[in-house]
DSSP file (Angstrom, degrees, kcal/mol; ACC not computed):
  #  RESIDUE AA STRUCTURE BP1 BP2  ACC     N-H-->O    O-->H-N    N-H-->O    O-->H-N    TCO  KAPPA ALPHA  PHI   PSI    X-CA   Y-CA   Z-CA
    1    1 A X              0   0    0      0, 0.0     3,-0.1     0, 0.0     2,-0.0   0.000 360.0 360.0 360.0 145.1  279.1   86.3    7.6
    2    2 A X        -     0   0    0      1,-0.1     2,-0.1     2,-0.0     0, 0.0  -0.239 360.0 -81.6 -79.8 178.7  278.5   87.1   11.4
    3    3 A X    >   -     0   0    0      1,-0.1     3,-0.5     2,-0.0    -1,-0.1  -0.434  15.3-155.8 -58.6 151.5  280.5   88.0   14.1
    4    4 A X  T 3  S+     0   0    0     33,-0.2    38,-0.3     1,-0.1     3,-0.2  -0.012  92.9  74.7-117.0  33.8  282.1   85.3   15.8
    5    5 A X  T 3  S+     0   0    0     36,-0.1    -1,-0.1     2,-0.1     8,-0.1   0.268  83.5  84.9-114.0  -8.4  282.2   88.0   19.1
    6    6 A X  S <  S+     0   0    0     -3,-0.5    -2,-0.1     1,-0.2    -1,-0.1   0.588  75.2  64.6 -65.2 -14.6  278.5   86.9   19.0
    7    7 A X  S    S+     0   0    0     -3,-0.2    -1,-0.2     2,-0.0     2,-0.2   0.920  76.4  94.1 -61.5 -54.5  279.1   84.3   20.7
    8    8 A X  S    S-     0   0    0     -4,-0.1     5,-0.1     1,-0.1     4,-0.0  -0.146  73.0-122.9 -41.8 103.1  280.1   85.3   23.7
    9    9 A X    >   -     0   0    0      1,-0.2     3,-0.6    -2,-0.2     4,-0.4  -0.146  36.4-122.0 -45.6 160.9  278.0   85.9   27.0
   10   10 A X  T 3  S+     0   0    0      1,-0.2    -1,-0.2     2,-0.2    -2,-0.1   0.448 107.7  85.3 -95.8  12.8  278.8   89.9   27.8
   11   11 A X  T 3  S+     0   0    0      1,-0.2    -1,-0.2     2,-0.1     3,-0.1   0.626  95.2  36.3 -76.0 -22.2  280.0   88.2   31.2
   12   12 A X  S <  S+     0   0    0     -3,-0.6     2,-5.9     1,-0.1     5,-0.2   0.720  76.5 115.2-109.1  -7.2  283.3   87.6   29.4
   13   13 A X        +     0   0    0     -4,-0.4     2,-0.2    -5,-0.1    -1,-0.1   0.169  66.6  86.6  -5.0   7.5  283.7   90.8   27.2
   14   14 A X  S    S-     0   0    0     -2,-5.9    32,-0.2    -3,-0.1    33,-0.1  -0.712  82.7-120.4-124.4 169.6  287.0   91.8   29.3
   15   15 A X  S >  S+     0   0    0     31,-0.4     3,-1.0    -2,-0.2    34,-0.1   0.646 108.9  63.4 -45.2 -42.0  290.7   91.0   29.3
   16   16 A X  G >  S+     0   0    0      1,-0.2     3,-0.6    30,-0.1    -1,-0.1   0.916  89.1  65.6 -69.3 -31.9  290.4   89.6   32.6
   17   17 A X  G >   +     0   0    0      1,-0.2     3,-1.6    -5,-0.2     4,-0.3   0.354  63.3 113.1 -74.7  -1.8  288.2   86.8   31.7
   18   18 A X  G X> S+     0   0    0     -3,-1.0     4,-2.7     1,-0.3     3,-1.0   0.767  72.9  60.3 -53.5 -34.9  290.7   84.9   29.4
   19   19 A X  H <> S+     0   0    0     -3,-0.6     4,-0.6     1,-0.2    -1,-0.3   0.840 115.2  33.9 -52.4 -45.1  290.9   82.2   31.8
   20   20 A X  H <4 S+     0   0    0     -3,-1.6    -1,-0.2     2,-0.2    -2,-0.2   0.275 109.1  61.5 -95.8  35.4  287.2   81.6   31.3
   21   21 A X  H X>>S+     0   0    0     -3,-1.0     4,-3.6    -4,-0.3     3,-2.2   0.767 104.7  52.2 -97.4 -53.5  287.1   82.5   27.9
   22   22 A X  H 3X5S+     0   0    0     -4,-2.7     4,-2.2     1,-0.3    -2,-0.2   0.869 111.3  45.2 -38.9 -45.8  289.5   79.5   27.3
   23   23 A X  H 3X5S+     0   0    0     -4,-0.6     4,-1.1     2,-0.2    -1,-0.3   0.651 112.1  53.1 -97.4 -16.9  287.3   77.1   29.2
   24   24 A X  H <>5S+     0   0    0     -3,-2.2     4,-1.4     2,-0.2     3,-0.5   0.920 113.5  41.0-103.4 -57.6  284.1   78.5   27.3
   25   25 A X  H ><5S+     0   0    0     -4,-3.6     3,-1.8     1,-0.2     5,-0.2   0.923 110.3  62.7 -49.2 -39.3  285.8   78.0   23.5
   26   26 A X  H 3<<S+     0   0    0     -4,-2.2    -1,-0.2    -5,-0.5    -2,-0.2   0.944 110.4  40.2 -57.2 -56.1  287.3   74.3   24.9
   27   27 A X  H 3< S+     0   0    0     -4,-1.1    -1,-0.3    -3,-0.5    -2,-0.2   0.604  92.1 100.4 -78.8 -10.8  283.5   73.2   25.4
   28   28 A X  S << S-     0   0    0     -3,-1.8     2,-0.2    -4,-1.4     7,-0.0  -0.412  70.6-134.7 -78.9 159.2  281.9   74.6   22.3
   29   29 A X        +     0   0    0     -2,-0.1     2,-0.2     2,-0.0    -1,-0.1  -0.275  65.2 108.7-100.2  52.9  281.4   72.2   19.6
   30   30 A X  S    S-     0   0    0     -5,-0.2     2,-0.1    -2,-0.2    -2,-0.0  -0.792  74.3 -95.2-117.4 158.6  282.6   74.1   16.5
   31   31 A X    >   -     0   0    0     -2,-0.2     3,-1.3     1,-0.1     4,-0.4  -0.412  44.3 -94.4 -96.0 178.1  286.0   73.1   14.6
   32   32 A X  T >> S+     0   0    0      1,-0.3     3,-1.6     2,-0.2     4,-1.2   0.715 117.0  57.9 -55.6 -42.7  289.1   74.8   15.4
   33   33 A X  H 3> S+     0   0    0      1,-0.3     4,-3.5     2,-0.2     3,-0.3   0.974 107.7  47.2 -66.6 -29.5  289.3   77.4   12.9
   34   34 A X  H <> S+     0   0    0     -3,-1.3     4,-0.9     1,-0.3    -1,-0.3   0.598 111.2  59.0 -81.2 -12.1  285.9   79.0   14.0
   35   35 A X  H <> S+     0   0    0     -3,-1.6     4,-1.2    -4,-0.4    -1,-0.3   0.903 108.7  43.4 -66.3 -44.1  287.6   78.6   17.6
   36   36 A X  H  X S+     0   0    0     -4,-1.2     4,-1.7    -3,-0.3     5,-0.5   0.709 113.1  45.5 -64.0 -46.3  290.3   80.7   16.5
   37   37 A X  H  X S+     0   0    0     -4,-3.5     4,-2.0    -5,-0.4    -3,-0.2   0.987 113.8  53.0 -60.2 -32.2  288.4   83.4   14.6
   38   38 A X  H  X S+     0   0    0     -4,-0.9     4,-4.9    -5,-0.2    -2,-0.2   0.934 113.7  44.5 -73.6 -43.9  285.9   83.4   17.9
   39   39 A X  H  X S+     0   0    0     -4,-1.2     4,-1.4     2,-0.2    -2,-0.2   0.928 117.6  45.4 -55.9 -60.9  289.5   83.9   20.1
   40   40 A X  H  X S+     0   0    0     -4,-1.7     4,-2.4     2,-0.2     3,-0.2   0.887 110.1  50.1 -29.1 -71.1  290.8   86.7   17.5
   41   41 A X  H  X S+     0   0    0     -4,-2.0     4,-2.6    -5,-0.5     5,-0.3   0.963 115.9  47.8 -37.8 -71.1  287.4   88.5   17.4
   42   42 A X  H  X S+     0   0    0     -4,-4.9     4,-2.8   -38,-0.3    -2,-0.2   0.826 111.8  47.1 -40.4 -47.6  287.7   88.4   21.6
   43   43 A X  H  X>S+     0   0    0     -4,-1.4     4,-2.8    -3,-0.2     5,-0.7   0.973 111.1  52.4 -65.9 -56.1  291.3   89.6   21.9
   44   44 A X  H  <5S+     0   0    0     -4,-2.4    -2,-0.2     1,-0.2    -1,-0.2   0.889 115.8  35.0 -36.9 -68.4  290.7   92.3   19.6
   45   45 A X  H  <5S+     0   0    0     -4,-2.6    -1,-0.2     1,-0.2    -2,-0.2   0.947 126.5  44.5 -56.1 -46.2  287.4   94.0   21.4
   46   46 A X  H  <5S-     0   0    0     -4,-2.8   -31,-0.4    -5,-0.3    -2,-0.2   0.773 100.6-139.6 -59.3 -33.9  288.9   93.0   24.8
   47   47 A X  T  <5 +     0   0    0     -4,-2.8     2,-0.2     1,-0.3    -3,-0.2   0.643  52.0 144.7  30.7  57.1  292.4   94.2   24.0
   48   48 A X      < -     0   0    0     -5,-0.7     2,-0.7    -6,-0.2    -1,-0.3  -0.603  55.9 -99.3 -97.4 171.9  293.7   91.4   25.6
   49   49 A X        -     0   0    0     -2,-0.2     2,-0.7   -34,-0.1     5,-0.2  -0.567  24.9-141.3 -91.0 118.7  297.1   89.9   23.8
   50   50 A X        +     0   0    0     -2,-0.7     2,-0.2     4,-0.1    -1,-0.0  -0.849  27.1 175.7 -94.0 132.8  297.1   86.9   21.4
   51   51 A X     >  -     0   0    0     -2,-0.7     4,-4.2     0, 0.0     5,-0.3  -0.897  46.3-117.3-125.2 134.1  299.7   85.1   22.0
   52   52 A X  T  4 S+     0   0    0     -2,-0.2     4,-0.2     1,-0.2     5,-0.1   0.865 119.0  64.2 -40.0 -30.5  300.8   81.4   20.3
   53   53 A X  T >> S+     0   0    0      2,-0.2     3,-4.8     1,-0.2     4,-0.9   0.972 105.8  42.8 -75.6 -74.0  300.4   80.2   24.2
   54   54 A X  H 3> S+     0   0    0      1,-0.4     4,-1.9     2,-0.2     5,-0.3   0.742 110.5  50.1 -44.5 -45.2  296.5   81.1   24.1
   55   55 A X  H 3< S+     0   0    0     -4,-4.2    -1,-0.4     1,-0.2    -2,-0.2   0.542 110.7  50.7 -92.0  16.1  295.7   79.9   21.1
   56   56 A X  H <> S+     0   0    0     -3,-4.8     4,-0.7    -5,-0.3    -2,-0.2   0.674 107.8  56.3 -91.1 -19.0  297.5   76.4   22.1
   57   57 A X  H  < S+     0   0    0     -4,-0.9     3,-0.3     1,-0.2    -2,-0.2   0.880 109.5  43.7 -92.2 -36.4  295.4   76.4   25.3
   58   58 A X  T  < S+     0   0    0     -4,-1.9    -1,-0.2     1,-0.2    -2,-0.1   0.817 130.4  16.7 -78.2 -26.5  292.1   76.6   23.3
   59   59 A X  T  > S-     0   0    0     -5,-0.3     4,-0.7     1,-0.2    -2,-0.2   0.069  81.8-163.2-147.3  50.6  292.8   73.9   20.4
   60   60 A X  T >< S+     0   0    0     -4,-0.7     3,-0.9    -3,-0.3    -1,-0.2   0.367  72.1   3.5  65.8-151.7  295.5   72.0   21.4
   61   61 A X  T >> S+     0   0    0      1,-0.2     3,-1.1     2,-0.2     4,-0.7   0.683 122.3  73.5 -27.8 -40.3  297.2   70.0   18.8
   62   62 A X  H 3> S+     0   0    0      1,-0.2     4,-1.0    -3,-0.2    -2,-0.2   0.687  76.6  81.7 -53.9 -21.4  294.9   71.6   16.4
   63   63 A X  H << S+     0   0    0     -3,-0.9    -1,-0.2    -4,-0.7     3,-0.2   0.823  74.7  68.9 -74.5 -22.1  296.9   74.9   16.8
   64   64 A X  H X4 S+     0   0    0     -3,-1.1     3,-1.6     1,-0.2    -1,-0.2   0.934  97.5  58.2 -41.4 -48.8  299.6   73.9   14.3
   65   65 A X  H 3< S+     0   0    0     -4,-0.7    -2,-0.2     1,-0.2    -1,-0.2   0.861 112.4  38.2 -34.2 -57.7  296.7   74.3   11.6
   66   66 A X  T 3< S+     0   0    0     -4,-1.0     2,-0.6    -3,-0.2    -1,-0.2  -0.036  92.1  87.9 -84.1   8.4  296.0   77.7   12.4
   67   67 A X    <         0   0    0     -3,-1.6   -15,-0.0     1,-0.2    -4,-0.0  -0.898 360.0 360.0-135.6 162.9  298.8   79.4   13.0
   68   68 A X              0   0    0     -2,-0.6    -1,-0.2     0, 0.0    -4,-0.0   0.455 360.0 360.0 115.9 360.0  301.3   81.4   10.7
C-alpha cells in the first residue's frame, strides 16, 4: 500500500499549513477513512498535533467512525 503523505503538494509539508491542509482533504473525493490516514500520515511528518478538533474539521459527522 502507498503513502497516503503522497498526496500532498510539498507546499503543505509544514505545521503551519494545517489550515490549508484542512481545506485540501475537505475537497478530495476519497472516503473518510483514507481522509484520516492522509491527516495522520501529515501530522506525523509535520509534527503538527492531532487533535479530535482536526480530525472533526476535516470529516465532519464522519469523525465518530474513525475515532477511538
Amino acid at each position: 500500500m502507498s503513502s497516503a503523505i503522497a498526496i500532498f503538494p510539498e507546499a503543505l509539508l509544514s505545521a503551519d499549513k494545517e489550515d490549508a491542509v484542512v481545506i485540501f482533504l475537505l475537497a478530495l473525493p476519497v472516503p473518510a477513512r483514507r481522509k484520516k490516514q492522509a491527516l495522520v500520515e501529515w501530522t506525523q511528518l509535520t509534527g503538527a498535533a492531532l487533535t479530535e478538533d482536526l480530525v472533526r474539521r476535516v470529516l465532519g459527522p464522519l469523525a465518530d467512525d474513525t475515532l477511538g
